[in-house]
N, C-alpha and C positions, 0 to 999 in steps of 0.2 A: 504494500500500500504506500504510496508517494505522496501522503500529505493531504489524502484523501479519505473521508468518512462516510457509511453511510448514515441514514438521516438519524437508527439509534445510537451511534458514535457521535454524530455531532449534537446530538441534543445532548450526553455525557460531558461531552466537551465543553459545549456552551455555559453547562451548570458548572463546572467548574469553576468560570471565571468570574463568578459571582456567588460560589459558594461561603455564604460567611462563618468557614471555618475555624477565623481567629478571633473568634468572641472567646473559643473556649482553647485552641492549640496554640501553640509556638510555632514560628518557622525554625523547625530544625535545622541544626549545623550540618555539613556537608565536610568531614574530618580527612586529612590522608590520613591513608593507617600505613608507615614507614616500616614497619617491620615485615607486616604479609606482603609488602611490595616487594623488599628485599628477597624475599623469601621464594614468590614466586615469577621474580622478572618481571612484574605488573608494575603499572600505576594502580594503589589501587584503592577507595575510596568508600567511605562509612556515609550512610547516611542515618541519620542517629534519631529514630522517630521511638525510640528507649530513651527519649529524655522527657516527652511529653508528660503533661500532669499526671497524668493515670498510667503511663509508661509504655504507649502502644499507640498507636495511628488509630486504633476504631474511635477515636472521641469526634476524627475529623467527621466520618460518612456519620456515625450517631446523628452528631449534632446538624450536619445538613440535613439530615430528614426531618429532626424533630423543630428545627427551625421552622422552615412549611406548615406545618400544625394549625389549624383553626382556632379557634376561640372555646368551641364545644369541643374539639377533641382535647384540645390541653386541660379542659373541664373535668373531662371525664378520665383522663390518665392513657402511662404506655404500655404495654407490658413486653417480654421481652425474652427468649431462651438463649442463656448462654451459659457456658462454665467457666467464664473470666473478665477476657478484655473488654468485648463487645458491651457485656452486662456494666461495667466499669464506664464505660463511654455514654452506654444510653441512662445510667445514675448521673453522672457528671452535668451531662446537658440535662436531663429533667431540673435538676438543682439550679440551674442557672435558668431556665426559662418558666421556674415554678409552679411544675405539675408532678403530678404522684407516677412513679414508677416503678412498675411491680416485675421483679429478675425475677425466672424460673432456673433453676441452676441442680444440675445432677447432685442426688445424698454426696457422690463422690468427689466432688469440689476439693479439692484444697484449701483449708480454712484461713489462710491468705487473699484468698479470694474471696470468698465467701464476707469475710471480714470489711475490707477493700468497700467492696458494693456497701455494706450497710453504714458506714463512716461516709459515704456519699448521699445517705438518705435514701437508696434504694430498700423497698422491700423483698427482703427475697423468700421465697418459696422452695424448698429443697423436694425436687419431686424425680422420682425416678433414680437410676442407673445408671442411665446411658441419655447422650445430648436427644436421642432419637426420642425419650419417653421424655426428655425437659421439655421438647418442644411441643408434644402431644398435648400437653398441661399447658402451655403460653397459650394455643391455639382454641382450647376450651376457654380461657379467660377471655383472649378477645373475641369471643363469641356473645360474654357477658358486659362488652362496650367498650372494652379498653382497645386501645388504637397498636396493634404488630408493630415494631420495628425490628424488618428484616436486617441480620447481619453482612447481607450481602446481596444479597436477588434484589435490591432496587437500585432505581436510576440513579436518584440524590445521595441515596448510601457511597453507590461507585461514585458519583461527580466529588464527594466529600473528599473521599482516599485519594482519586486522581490529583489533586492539590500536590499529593508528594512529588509527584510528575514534573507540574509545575513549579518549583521552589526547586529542583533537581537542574533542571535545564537553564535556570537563573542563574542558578549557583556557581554552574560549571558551562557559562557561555561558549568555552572555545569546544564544548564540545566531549563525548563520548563514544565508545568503542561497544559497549554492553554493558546493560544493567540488570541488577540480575534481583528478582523480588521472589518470596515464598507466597507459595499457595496455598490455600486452605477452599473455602467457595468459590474464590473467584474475584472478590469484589476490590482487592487490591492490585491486583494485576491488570486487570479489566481499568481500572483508572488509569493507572499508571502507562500501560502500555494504548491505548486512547490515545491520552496527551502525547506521548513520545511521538505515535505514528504522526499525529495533524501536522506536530513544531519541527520537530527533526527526524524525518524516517530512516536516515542511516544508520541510526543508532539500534541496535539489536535489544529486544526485550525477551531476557531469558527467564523463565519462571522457573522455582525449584520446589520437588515435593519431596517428601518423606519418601523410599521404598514401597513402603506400608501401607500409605494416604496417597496416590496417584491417581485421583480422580482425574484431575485435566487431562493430562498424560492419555490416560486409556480414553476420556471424551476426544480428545484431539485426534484419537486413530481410530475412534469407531465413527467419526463425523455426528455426534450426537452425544449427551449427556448419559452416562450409565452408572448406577448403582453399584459399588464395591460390597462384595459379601463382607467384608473384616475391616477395619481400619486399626494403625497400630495407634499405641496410646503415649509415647514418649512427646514427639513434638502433639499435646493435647490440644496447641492452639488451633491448628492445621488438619485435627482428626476428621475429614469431612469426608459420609459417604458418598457426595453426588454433587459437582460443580452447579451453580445457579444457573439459570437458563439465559438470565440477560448475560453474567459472564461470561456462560461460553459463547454466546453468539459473539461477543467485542471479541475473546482472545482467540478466536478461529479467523477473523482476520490482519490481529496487530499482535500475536505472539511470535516471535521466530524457531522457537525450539521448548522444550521444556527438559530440566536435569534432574534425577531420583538421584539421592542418596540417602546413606546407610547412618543408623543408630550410632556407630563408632564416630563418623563422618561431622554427625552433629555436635557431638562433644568435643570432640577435636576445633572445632569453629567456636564453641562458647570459649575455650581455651586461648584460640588465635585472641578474641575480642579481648578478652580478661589480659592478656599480656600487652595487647597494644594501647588500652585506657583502664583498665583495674575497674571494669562494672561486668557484673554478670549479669547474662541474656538469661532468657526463657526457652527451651531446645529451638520453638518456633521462630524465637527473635533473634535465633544465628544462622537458622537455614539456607539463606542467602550466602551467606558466607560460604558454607561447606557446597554449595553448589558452585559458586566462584570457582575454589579451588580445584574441583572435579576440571571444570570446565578450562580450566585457564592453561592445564596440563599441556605440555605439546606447543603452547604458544609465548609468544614475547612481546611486552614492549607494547602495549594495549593501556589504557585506560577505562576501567574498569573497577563501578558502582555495584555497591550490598547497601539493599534497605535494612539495617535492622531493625524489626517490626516490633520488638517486646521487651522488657523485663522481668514478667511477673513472673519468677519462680520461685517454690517452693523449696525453701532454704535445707530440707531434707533431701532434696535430691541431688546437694552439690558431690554426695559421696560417690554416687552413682555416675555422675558426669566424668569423677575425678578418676575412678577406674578404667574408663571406656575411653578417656582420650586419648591414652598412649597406643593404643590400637587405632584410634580414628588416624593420628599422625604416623601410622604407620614404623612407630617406635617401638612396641613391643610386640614378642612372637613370645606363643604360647606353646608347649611342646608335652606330647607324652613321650619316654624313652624308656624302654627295659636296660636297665646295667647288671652284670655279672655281682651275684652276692655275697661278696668274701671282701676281706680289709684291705683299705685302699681304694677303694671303685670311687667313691666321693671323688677324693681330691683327684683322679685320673678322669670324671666325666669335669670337673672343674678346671681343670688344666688343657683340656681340651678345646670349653669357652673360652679360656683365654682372656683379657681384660674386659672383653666384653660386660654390663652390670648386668646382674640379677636381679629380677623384681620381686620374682615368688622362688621360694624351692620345696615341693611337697613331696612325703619318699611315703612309698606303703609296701611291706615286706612284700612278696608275692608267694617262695617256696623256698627250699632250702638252693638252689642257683640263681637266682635274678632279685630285682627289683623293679621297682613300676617309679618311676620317679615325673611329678605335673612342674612343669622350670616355665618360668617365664622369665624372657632375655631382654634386653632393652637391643634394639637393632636399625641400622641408618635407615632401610627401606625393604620391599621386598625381594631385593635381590640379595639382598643379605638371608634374609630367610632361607631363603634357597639354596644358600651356600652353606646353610647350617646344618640344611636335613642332607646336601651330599655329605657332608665332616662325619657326620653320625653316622652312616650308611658303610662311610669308608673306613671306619672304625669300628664294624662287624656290631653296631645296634641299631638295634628296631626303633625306630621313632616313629611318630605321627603327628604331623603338625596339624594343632588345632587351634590357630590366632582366630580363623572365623567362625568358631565353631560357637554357638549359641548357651549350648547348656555348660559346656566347660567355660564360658563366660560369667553365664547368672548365677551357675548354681556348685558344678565342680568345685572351683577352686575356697569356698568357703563351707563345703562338707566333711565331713570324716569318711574315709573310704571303707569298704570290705565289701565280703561276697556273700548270699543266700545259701541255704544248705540245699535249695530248691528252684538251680534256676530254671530248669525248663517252666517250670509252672511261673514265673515273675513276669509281670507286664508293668513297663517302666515308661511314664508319662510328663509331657512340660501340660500347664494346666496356666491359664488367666483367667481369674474372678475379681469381680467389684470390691473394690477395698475401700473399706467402713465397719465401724465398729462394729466388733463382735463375727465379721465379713471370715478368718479364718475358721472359728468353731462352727460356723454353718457351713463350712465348705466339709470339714471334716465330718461332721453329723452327717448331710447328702451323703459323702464317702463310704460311710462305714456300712459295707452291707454282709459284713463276718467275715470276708476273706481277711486277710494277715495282711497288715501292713510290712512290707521290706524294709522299706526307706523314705525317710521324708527329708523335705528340703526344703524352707520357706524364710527369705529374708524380705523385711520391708524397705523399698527403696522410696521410699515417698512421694509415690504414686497413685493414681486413679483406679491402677490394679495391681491385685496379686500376683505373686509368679510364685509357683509350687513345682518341685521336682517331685514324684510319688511313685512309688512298685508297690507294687500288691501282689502275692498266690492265688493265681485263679487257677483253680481245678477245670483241667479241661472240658469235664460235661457242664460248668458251668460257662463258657465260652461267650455262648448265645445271651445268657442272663449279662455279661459284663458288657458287651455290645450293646445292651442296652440299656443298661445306666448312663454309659457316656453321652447317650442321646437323651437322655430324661434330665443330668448333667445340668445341660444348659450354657456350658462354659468351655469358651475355646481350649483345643487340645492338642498335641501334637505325639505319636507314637513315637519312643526314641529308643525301641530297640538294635535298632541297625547303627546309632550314633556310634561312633571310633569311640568317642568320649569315654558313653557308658561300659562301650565295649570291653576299652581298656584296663578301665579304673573298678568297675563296677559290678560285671556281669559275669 
């Protein structure tokens, strides 16, 4: 598109330039960040919409919509489903334009948030598990008079956010190479990338989604909006099963590309920001970032903009960020090795690494010749990896590199190992359930249907969910009965008996 809209883009557009946004936002700073520049041969540039009052860009689109508002609608109040920023934004502007605003926000909220909202004078309503049952509950409310504010399916919501666009292109008059925004519905990107196309269409609008959450991604290649069976729950701001429809219609003409990455990928980007200005994002308010850096791979010498969209995290989950980055930077490798079990094997698998640092080192006897030994190495990239598992190979042990491996992520490496007297009869599971009080004893009650628990494995990463490692002795004739638990369940599951992991360590 050359600078050209059609008539839904330019009415987005048009709103824009009279969106009065700054009753309630900042014009965010537009920062170099010298360090990821260095780092990856970029120019390469913060846009810091983590500095806004409520710490997230939804205050712009809130407040243009609820701006518009009638007399009798401001009368009668907003209401409003969200689990954080959005809710955050539409309290903000309700308080400034003084009308009643009722948040629906999942039991499973974050009590930072949850918090957040009601110090803005938002009423919130704790309904549900999932954003899918908040919304069900907002939608019943506005049934009883209160006026929707869409997070993102409307026009004024996108002309709001497009603003960033706009104060972008100001910013940095001579100009950009790619800018690269996260996704969630749509209605950031869909601004953003609007304004780019009209002002300057050389400029590439990259959007970036979770792995997990790639709504756009899959509507962009199905030519239509589609519903994701799963959404992951790490970046929560962005968990969205199904692009808005005004969205995709803007980003099917003024997106260039769209970039997934990985859980590791994001922490790794909260890590770049936190080292280049010492504030922590929200997974979703780095996503930008960790797409950058995917993307920026292979190239040179570009200038090249990250919206960061967020702050609001949950101070419990910095431990979890703080494990996963050295994997997202592709700094640490994880390894399973057998070594020979007699005196001396240590310092000759140690002498082997060589100065390389150690991050973890877990040993579990195996039999009277070997040992089972979980190392985690600090390593330059993955070429080094790969020179680790020939080192091992060529020094007559078994290794198995498990750096991407999921459960030797969440759950291995802080278990205690050993083995069943009964494996054939063990079925060894990864499990995600709603996390809220009293959320593990109900998981475990559902569980318990007499077979023998093997193994369990449950830390709280302070999250929206749980993550459980579980084996169980199912007697074969009961087969059919545990197949169908899993589906009375209710709760995403994953079989991990073919994992190397479990294999290794476990089974």
């Amino acid at each position: 598109m050359q600078g050209g809209l059609d008539p839904e883009g330019l009415a987005v557009f048009n709103g824009m330039l009279t969106a009065p946004v700054y009753d309630v936002a900042v014009e965010s700073p537009l920062e170099a960040a010298p360090l990821l520049s260095a780092a990856l041969c970029h120019r390469v540039w913060f846009k810091r919409e983590d500095l806004q009052p409520v710490f997230s860009f939804k205050l712009r689109g809130a407040y243009a919509r609820m701006a518009k508002l009638g007399p009798d609608e401001r009368a009668r109040g907003v209401v409003a489903a969200s689990a954080g920023n959005h809710a955050q934004g539409v309290a903000l502007a309700a308080r400034k334009l003084g009308c009643r605003a009722v948040i629906v926000m999942p039991v499973t909220t974050p009590s930072i948030k949850v918090d957040a909202v009601r110090r803005l004078g938002g009423e919130v309503r704790l309904h549900g598990d999932t954003f899918d049952e908040a919304a069900a509950e907002a939608l019943r409310l506005a049934g009883e008079g209160l006026t929707p504010i869409h997070p993102y399916d409307d026009p004024d919501v996108i002309a709001g956010q497009g603003t960033v666009g706009l104060e972008l292109l100001r910013q940095r008059p001579r100009g950009l190479d790619a800018v690269f925004v996260p996704v969630g519905g749509g209605g950031l990107i869909a601004g953003v990338a609007t304004c780019i196309k009209r002002l300057m269409p050389s400029i590439r609008v990259i959007g970036v989604e979770p792995e997990d959450s790639d709504c756009l991604a899959r509507a962009l290649a199905a030519g239509r909006p589609v519903k994701l069976d799963h959404t992951g729950i790490f970046a929560d701001g962005v968990a969205v099963r199904q692009v808005g429809e005004l969205p995709f219609r803007l980003c099917r003409d003024a997106v260039d590309e769209v970039v997934r990455v990985g859980t590791d990928e994001i922490c790794a980007a909260i890590k770049d920001v936190f080292s280049e200005n010492r504030t922590v994002l929200e997974p979703s308010g780095a996503l930008s970032v960790a797409g950058l850096r995917r993307w920026a791979e292979g190239r040179k010498g570009l200038d090249l903009a990250a919206i960061l969209s967020g702050a609001n995290l949950n101070f419990d989950r910095l431990r979890f960020v703080a494990e996963r980055a050295g994997s997202g930077e592709r700094r640490e490798a994880l390894f399973a090795v057998v070594i020979p079990e007699r005196p001396g094997s240590f310092r000759a698998f140690c002498e082997l690494i060589g100065n390389r640092s150690i991050t973890e080192f877990n040993y579990r006897y195996s039999d009277a010749t070997s040992a089972r030994i979980f190392v985690g190495i600090q390593v330059s990239g993955r070429e080094e990896v790969d020179a680790l598992m020939a080192l091992f190979h060529a020094h007559g042990l078994l290794a198995v590199d498990l750096t991407g491996n999921e459960l030797a992520k969440l759950h291995l490496r802080h278990l205690a190992w050993g083995f069943t007297p009964n494996p054939e009869l063990e079925r060894v599971y990864r499990f995600e359930f709603p996390e809220r009080p009293g959320a593990l004893l109900r998981f475990l009650t559902r569980m318990s249907r007499g077979w023998n628990i093997t193994l369990f494995h449950y830390r709280n990463h302070g999250a929206d969910v749980g993550r459980v490692l579980a084996g169980m002795e199912v007697p074969r004739e009961d087969e059919g009965a545990f197949l169908a638990f899993l589906g009375e369940l209710g709760y995403e599951w994953a079989d991990e008996r073919d994992n190397p992991a479990y294999r290794f360590f476990l089974a």
